[in-house]
N, C-alpha and C positions, 0 to 999 in steps of 0.2 A: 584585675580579676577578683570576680569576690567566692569566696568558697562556697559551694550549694550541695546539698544533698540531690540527686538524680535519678530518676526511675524511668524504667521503659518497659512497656509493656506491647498488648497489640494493635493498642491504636494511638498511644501518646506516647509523647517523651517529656516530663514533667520535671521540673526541678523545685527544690522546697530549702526554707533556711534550715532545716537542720532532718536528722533521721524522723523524728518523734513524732513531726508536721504533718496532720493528716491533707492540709488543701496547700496545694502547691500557691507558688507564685507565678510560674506564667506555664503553661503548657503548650504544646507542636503536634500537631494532627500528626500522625506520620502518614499519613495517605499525602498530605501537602509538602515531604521532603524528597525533591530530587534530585538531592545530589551531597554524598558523605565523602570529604577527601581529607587527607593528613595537610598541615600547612607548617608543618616545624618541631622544634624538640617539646613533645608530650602533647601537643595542639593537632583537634583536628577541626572541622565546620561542615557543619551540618545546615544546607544550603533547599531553603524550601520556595513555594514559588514567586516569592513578595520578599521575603526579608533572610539574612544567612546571621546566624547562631556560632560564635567560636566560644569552645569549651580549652580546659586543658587537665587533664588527666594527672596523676599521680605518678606515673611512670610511662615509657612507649609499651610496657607489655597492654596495660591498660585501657590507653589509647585507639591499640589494635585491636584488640578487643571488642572494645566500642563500636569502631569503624565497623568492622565484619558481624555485628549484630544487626549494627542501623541497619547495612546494606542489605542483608537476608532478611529482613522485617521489611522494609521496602520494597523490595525487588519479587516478594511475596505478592505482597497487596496491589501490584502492578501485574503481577502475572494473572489474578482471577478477575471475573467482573468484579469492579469497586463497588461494592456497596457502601454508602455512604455512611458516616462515621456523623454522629453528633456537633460536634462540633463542624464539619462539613455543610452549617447550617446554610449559609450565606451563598450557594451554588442552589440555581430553580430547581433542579430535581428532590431537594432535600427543604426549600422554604416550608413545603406542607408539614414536615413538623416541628413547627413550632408554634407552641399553642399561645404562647404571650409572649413581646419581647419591647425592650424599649429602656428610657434614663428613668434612675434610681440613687437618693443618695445612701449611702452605706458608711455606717461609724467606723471612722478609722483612714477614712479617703478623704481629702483634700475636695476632689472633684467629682462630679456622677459619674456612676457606672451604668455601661450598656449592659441589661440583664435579659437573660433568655431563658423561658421555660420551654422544656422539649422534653418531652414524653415522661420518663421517668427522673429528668435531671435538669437542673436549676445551672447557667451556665455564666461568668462574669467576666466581662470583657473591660480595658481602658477605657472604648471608646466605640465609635459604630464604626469605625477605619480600620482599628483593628478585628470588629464583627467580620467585616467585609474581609478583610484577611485572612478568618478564620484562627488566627492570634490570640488564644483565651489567658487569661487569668490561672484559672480555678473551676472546676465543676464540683456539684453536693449532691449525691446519694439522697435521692427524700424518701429513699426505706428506712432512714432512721431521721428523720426529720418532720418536724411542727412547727404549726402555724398558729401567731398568735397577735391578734389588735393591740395595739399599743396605746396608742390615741387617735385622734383624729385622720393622721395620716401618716404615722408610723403603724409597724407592725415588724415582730421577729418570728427571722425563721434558727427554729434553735435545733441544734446534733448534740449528742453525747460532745463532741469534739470542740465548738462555739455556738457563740450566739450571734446572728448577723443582722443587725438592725439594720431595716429599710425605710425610708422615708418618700412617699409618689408625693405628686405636684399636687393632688385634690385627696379628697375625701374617698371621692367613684373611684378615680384610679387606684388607690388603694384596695378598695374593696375589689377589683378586677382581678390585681395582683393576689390578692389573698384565693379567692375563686379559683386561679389557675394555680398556686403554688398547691391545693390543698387536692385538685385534682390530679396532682400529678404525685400526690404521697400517694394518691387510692390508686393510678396506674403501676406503682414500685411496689406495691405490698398486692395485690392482686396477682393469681395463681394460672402458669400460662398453661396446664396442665389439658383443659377442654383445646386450646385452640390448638397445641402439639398431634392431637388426635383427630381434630375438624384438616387442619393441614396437611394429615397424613393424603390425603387427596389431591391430586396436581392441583384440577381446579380451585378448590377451593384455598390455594396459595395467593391467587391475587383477587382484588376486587371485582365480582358480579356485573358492577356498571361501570370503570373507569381502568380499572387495570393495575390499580396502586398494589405494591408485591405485601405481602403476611399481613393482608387485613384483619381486623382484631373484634370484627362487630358482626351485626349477622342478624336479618327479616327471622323471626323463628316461625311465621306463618307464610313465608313466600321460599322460605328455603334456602335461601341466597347470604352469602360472605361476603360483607361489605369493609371498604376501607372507614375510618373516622369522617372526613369529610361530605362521602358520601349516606353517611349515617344520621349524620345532623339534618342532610336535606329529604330526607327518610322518614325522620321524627316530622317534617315539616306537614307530610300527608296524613300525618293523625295515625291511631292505632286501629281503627277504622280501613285502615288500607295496608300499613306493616309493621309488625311489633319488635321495637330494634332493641335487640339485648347486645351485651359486651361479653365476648368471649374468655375475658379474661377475670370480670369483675363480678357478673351476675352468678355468684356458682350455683344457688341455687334452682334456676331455670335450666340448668344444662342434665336433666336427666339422662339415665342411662339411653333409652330409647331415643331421647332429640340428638343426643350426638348420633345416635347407629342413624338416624334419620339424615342428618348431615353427609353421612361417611357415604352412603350410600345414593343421594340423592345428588348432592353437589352442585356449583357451580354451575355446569357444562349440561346436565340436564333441564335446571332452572331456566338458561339463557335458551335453550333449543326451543325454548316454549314461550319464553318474555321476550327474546334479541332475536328472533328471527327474520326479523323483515328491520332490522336497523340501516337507514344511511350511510354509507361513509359520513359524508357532511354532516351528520347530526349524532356521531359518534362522540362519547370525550374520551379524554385519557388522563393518567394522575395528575399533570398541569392546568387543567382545564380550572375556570373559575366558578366559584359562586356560583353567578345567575346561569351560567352555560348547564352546568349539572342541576340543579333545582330544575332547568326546563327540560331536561331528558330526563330524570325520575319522575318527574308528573304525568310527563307524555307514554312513558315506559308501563309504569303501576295502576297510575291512575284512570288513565284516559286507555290505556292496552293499546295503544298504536301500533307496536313492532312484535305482536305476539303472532303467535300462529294462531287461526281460528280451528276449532273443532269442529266437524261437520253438522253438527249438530246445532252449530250455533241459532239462535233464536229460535226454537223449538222448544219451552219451559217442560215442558210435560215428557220430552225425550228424555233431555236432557239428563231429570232428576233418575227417568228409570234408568240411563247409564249409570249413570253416581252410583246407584245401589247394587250395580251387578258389579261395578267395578273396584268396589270399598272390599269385596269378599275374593281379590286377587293380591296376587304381590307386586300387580302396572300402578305405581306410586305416579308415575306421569301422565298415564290416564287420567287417574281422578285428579290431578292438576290443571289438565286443560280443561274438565267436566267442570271443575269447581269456578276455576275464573274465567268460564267464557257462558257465567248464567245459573250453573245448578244450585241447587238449595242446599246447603249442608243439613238443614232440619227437617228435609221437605217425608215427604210420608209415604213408608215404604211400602201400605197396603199389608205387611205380615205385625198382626199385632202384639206378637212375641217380641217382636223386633221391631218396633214403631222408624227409628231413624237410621239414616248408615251408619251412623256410631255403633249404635248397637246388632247392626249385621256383621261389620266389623268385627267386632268383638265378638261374637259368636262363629266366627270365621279364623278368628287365632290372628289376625292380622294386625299386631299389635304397633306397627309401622304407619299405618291406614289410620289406627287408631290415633297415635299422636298426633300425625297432619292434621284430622278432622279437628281435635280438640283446638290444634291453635288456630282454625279458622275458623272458628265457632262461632264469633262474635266480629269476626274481621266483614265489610261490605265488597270485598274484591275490586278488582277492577273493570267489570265487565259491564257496569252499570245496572246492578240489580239493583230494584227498587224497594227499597226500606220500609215506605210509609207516607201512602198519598192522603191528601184531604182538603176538607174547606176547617179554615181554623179563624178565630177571629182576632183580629190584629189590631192592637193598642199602638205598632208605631216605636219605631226607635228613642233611642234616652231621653225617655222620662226617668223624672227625678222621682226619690220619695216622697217628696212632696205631693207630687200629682195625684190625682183620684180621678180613676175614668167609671164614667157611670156605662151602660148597656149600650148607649143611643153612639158614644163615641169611640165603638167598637169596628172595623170593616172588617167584611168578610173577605177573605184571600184564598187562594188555593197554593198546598203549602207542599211540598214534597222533600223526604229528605232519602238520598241517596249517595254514594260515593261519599261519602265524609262530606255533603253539603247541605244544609238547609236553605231551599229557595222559598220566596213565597212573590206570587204570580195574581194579577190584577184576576183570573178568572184559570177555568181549569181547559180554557182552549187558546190560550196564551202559549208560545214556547220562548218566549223570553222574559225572562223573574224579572220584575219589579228590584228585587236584593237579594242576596244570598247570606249568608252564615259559616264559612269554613268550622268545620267542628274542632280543629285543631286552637281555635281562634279560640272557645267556649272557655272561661275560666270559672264559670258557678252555675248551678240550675237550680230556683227557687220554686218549690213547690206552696201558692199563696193558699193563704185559708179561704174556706168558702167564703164567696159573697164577699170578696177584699175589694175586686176592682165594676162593684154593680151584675156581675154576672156569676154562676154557680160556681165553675172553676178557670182559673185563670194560673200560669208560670211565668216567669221573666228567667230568659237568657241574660248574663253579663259574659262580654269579652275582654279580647287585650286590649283593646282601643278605648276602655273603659265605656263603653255604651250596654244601654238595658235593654232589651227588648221585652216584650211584654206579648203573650199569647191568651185567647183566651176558647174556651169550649162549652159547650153547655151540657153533654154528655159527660159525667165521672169518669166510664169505662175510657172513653177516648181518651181523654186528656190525660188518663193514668197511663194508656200507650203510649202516647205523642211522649211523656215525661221519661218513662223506662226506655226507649227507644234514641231518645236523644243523651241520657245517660250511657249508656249502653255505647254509643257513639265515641263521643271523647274522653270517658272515665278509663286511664291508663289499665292495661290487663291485671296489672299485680295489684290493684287496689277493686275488681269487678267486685268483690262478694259486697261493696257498700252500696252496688246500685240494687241488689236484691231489699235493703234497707225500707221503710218506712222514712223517706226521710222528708225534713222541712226543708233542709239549704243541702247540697252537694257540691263538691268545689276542690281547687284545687289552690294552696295556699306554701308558703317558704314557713319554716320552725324550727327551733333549738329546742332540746330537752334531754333530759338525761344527763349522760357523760358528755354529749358532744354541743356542749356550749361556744364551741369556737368558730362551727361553722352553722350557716342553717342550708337544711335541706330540704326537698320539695315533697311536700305529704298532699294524699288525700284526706279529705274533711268529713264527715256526712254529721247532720246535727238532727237526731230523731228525738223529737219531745224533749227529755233536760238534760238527753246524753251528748255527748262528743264523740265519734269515734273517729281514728287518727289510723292511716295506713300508709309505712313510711314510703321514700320512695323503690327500696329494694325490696318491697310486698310482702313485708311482716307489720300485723295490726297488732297495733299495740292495745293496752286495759282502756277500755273507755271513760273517757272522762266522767263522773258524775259532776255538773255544774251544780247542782243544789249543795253539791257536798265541798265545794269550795272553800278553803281557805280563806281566801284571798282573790278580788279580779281586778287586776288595775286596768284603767279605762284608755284606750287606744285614743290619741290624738290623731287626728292626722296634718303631720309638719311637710318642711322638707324633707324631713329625712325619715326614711322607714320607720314608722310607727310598728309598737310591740304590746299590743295587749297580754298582760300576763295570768293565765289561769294558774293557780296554786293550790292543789291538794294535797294531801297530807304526805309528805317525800315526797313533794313530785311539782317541778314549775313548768310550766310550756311557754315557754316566746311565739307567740304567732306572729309572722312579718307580711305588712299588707305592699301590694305592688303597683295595685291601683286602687283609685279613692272612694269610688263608687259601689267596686268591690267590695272593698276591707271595710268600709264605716257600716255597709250590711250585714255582714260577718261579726263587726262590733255591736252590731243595736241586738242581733238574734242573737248571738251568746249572755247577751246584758240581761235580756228579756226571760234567755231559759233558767240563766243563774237566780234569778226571783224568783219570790215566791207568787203562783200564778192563782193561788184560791184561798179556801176558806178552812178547807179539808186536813188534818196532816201531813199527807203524804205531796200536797204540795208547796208544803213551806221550804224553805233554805234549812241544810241538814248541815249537821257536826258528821262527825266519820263513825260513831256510835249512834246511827237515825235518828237523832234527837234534836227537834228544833232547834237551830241557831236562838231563836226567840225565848223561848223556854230555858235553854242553856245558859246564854245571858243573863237575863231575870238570875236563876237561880246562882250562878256563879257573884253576879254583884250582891246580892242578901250576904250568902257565904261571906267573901272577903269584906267587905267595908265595913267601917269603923265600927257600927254598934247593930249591924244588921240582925244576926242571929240572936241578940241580946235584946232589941227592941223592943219596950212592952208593948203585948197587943199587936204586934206582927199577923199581919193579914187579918185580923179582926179591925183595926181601924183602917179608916177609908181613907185614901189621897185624897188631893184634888183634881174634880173634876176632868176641867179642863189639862190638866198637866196630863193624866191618865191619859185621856184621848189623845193628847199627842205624840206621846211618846208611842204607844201604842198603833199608833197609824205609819209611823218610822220604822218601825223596828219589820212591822207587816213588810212594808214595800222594801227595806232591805238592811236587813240588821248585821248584815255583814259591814258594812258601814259605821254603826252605831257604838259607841265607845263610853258606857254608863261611868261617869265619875264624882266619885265624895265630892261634896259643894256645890255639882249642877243635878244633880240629880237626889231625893230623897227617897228612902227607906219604901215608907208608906208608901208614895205614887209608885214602884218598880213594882211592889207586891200587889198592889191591886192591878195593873198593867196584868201579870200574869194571872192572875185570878181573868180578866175579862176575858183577854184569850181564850182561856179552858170554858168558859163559859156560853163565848160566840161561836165556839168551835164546830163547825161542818162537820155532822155524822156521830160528835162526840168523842172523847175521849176512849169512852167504854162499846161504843156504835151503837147502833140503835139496832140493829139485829142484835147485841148479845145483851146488853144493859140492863134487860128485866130478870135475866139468867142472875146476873151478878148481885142483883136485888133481892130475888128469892131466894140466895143461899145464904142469907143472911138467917133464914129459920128453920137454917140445922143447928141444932143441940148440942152435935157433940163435935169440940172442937175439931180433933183430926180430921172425922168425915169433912166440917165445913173449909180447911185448910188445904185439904184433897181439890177438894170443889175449887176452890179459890186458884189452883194449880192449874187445873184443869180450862177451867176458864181465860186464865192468863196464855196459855198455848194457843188457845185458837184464835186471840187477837191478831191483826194485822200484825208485822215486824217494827212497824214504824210504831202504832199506838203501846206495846210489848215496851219497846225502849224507855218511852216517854215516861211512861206509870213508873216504872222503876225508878227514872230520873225524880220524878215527883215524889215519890214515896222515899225515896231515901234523902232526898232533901226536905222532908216534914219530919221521917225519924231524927234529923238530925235538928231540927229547928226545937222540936219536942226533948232536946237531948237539955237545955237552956230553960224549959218550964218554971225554973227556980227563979230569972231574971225576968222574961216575956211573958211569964204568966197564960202562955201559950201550952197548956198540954194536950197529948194525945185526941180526947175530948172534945176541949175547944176546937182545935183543928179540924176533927172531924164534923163539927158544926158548921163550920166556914167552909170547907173543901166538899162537904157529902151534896150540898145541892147544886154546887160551883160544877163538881164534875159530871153528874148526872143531869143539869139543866133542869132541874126542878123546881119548883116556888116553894121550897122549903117545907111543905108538908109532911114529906113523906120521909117520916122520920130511918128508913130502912139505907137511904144514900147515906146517910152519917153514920151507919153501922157498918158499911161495906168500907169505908173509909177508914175509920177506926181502927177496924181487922187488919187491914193492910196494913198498917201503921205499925200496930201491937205485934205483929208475925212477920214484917218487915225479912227477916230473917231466914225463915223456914219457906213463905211462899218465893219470893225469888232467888230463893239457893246460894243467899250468901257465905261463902267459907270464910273461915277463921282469918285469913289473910288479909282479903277485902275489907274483914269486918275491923283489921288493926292498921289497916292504912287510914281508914277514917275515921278511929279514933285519934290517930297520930297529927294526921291533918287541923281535926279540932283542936285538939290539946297546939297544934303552932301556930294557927288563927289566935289564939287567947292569950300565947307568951307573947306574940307582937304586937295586939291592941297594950295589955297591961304595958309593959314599955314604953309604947307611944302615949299611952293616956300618962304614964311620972316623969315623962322628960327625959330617960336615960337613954346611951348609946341601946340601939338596936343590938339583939345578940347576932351571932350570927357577921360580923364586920370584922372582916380579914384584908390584910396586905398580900394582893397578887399582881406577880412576875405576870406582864404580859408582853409579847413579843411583836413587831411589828413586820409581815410580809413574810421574815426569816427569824429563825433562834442563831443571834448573835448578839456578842454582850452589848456593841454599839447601838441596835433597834431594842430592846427590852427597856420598858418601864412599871415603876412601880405603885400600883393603883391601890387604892381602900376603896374594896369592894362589900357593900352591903348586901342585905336580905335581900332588900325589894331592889335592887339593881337592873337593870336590864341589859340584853347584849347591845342592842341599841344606842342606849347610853353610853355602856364602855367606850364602845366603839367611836361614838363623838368625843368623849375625852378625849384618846388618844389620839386621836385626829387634830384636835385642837393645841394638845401639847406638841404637837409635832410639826404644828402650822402648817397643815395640809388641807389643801380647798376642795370639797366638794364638787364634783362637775355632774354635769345632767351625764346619766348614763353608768355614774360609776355604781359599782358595787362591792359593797364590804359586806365583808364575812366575820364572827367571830368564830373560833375551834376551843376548844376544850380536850386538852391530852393528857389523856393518865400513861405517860412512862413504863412506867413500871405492872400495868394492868391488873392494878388491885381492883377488889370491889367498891 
């Protein structure tokens, strides 16, 4: 006998080596013990239906004790219907939950373990004999539990209590494991509060279509309580036909009103109106498979097979006048059979106070009528109403980008989309499609520029099957419907507001970002001109990306393995994960293309986070820092060369987020004339050509203030972007002018070289070098620098100067300090000690100590450097 710590509760009987042990060593369903009997002095056994358990107690009080617990816990769970206990996994009634299960190696074991995820708990068996036995290990709580990649096919799931390293056979499997363990932390921390209240309704205790008992998911546009399996095959028919929320996780969606909607409507009303005419034969129930249930929700929903008809059916014009008499009652199943056996939810009530039943609704108090209507709004029913017929012109399935269709290699089709399906049909007296489209299929919809494929306007569908299709129109109007219409279609509900968008690309893609780099989730996309916008998958839109204002974009490959383009703006990175190839490398060329600079103009060059050209920024930022920049005699009065100018210059246009100006490849002169051409080639000007002559004639006012007023004044009505720029320029010529002692460059001069540069003049008019000048000399007064500003950049100057002096005599850099830096964790064994310089980078550190540590870089890793003040001094 070995001694064991022992707990019973009301479904296991677990034992652990010691008190303190939160995960036992092996646990006993007690639903699987039939039989507790004494067998000698202090021994009793505890006899289940595969294997018998002898304990020995501390005493016969004990023992007996024991005995007359097990058996009353027992003989309990025997007397009511057995509901099935988690572990009870391995019996058919109970296989449905479990959402992953299979061998895993685990640090600490000898041999794999059979591991099972089920619902909210993570379960560990010896073996699949003991699965089958129901014989577990250990079960883990993932309400205090995370997931986390390890390597390539490791990954830990860690508790306050350990850490339990898993290792799958592959790469995928890994990633599956991860997917379900991380699923079932968001089923353990999710709030059963909505479905305690949706269940207060008999019906609504089991499943709508199959019968599975406390389903947890639920159509919010059909009304109906669905179990998990039947919900996945749910999602299968698009949002288009039902919009499947989780009763326990969406809490969002569950307003006051959709619950009272729920409570009142139910199950039982739902089916009297979907399951009326159902087969025995073609009925499921919770065991039922896959494809069995897939072909009874399609038949059910989509196709409306087993509904009751309305009498009304096919009569459009009755129809809708029912819907509008019947929206301003409290018969919720009225307008359920009105709605999906044909009526319009938008159709037109003739009272133009009140244009749709929404709004009869509403003016009716019918605030129940209201919520149904809202979430059917955009739903196509099942009754086969017709979306949107036409002749469309058809470029033909996957084509590559490569391809280029001119007019003539266009056919005409007639193209219908209805029920969640886009067909398109040799002629419009055809009843059988040429091909169809499932909208659930749709993963992007590209809206191309005019005249892309030889004709006015032209779209491409991309699906899951990685195929393009290509449509085209010759009407705008049209094709702006056929586009909004087919968005409208498969753009998830909690993401619609991005089909109202102007957009270029729409789509639906996997991302990390934020806090939650561990997992990625499924967002929508929409990419209008150089924004981003991002709507996750629980329908909160997040700050739109500006790609002009980019950081950073590192370029999407596409490998084996999930490629990850990275946008990085200022706080903020996005991993986009592509799924398929044809997809993602389009999503890659259009964010590549928005993140450029697209003209001539300011407002469309690549921005810093202060609207200020990347270009400009640069330029001025390398004069600043390098070795003799601001000191150069003759700065921006002598000319580069030529050809270097143009080059650099032509780079820096197409994408200077790339562009890395360094002492030795680059000189002085060529940067600064580089940005002189800029200002000089500049689209619309610096100062625009609307205000520019404004800015020239107040060059002959007399008396300073008024003309410093004027100068203010004028500065406000620039654009934001040209506003930034000026400032940028002007405070890096006050400062260039601050060195007139060395570059022989003052105020004057400056304004001789800058006064025709910025106004684009041939130097005559000697008024552009006086608006220049001004700005120069009042630096201060006209853009409202305060005292702070104005000693930060003296500070900055003044350390520009002690680090050239230094470097020009040879001695240590000031500023070169011995720091403690810790490796992963602060413990004395990881901390090294580094000479850290001025001009260091974290980068660098970072490779030191990586290198002193003889740690190999891998594709995919990422280091971090932290900086911690302790003690939170300033």
């Amino acid at each position: 006998y070995q001694k064991r710590w022992v707990k019973l509760d009301v479904d296991y009987l677990r034992y652990f080596d010691s008190e303190k042990d939160t995960y036992s060593k092996r646990l006993i369903p007690v639903s699987s013990i039939s039989r507790v009997s004494s067998i000698g002095d202090q021994k009793f056994e505890v006899v289940t239906n595969n294997r018998n358990f002898v304990f020995r107690a501390e005493n016969d009080a004990d023992r007996n004790e024991w005995i007359r617990t097990l058996q009353q816990i027992a003989e309990k769970r025997k007397s009511k219907a057995p509901e099935s206990t988690l572990m009870s996994l391995a019996t058919d009634s109970a296989t449905e939950q479990v959402d992953k299960s299979g061998f895993l190696e685990l640090r600490g074991f000898k041999h794999k373990l059979f591991v099972v995820v089920a619902g909210d708990k993570v379960f560990l068996y010896k073996n699949a004999e003991d699965y089958r036995l129901r014989i577990g290990i250990t079960y883990i709580e993932m309400n205090v539990g995370n997931v986390k990649e390890v390597d390539r096919r490791g990954f830990d799931l860690t508790t306050p209590y350990r850490i339990f390293s898993f290792s799958a056979d592959s790469e995928q499997e890994k990633e599956e494991w991860v997917e379900a363990m991380q699923q079932s932390i968001t089923e353990a921390l999710s709030n059963s509060e909505v479905a305690k209240r949706i269940w207060a309704v008999e019906s609504n205790r089991f499943c709508a279509d199959c019968g599975s008992p406390k389903p947890d998911w639920a159509s919010i546009n059909l009304c109906v309580v669905i179990c998990k399996r039947c919900a996945g095959e749910h999602r299968g028919l698009g949002p288009g036909i039902t919009k499947v929320r989780s009763l326990k996780m969406d809490r969002k969606v569950w307003t006051e009103e959709l619950i009272e909607l729920f409570q009142q409507f139910g199950n039982m009303m739902a089916n009297q109106f979907w399951a009326a005419n159902v087969p025995p034969s073609e009925a499921i129930s919770p065991s039922s498979g896959s494809q069995q249930r897939r072909c009874f929700i399609i038949a059910k929903y989509r196709e409306g097979k087993y509904r009751r008809y309305h009498p009304l059916f096919g009569n459009q014009e009755e129809l809708d006048r029912a819907l509008c008499a019947a929206v301003t009652t409290s018969d919720l199943a009225e307008t359920q059979a009105l709605l999906f056996c044909g009526a319009s939810v938008t159709c037109d009530t003739g009272d133009p106070q009140c244009p749709t039943p929404l709004a009869l609704a509403e003016r009716s108090g019918q605030r129940l009528q209201m919520e149904f209507l809202l979430h059917n709004k955009t739903s196509g029913g099942a009754a086969g109403v017709l979306r949107l017929v036409g002749w469309v012109l058809w470029g033909g399935p996957e084509l590559r980008e490569a391809a280029l269709l001119c007019c003539a290699e266009f056919s005409r089709r007639w193209c219908t989309l209805q029920d969640g399906v886009l067909s398109y049909y040799e002629n419009d007296r055809n009843t059988v499609p040429n091909g169809e489209i499932r909208v659930e299929e749709i993963v992007c919809l590209v809206n191309n520029p005019l005249h892309a494929h030889g004709i006015e306007n032209t779209f491409e569908v991309y699906t899951e099957a990685d195929r393009l299709y290509l449509f085209g129109l010759e009407s705008p109007d049209s094709a702006q419907e056929w586009l909004k219409s087919i968005a409208k279609s498969f753009v998830h509900p909690c993401a619609e507001d991005l089909v109202a968008l102007d957009f270029a690309r729409l789509g639906r893609m996997r991302y990390k970002g934020g806090l939650t780099l561990e997992r990625a989730q499924e967002g929508w996309f929409a990419l209008v001109g150089s924004t981003l916008h991002v709507c996750s998958e629980d329908g909160r839109r997040q700050e739109p990306l500006q790609l002009r204002k980019l950081q950073e974009l590192c370029d999407g490959v596409w490998r084996n393995t999930t490629p990850e383009p990275e946008p990085r703006c200022a706080g903020r990175t996005l991993y986009i994960q592509g799924e398929r190839k044809l997809d993602f490398l389009g999503w890659v060329h259009a964010i590549q293309k928005a993140a450029g600079s697209s003209g001539d103009t300011l407002s469309e060059q690549q921005m810093t986070e202060s609207d200020v050209p990347l270009l400009v920024d640069r330029c001025i930022d390398y004069i600043t820092q390098c070795g003799m920049g601001l000191t150069s005699e003759g700065i921006y009065r002598k000319s580069g060369q030529n050809s270097k100018t143009t080059s650099l210059l032509e780079v820096l246009q197409r994408d200077a987020r790339r562009v890395c100006l360094k002492e030795g490849e680059h000189q002085v002169d060529d940067v600064a004339n580089t940005l002189k051409r800029f200002f000089r080639d500049l689209g619309d000007g610096l100062f625009t050509r609307r205000l520019a002559l404004d800015w020239l004639w107040a060059t002959a006012l007399e008396d300073e203030e008024e003309k410093v007023s004027k100068y203010r004044q004028l500065l406000a009505a620039l654009p934001p972007v040209n506003r930034a720029t000026l400032k940028a320029l002007i405070n890096h010529l006050f400062r260039v002018q601050c060195f007139s002692g060395e570059n022989q460059m003052n105020t004057h001069n400056l304004a001789i070289v800058f006064g025709p540069t910025l106004f684009q003049t041939d130097g005559k008019d000697y008024k552009a070098g006086r608006v220049v000048e001004d700005l120069i000399s009042h630096y201060v007064e006209i853009f409202n620098v305060n005292d702070q500003e104005m000693k930060k950049q003296q500070d900055e100057i003044t350390a520009i100067m002690k680090m050239r002096e230094a470097s020009s005599s040879g001695t240590q850099q000031a500023g070169d300090f011995i720091c403690t830096v810790y490796l992963e964790e602060k413990k004395t064994e990881t901390e090294q000690h580094v000479k850290v310089s001025a001009t260091m980078t974290a980068e660098e550190l970072i490779f030191e100590i990586l290198d002193r540590r003889k740690i190999v870089m891998k594709e995919k890793d990422y280091w971090s450097c932290f900086e911690v003040n302790e003690r939170e001094e300033a």
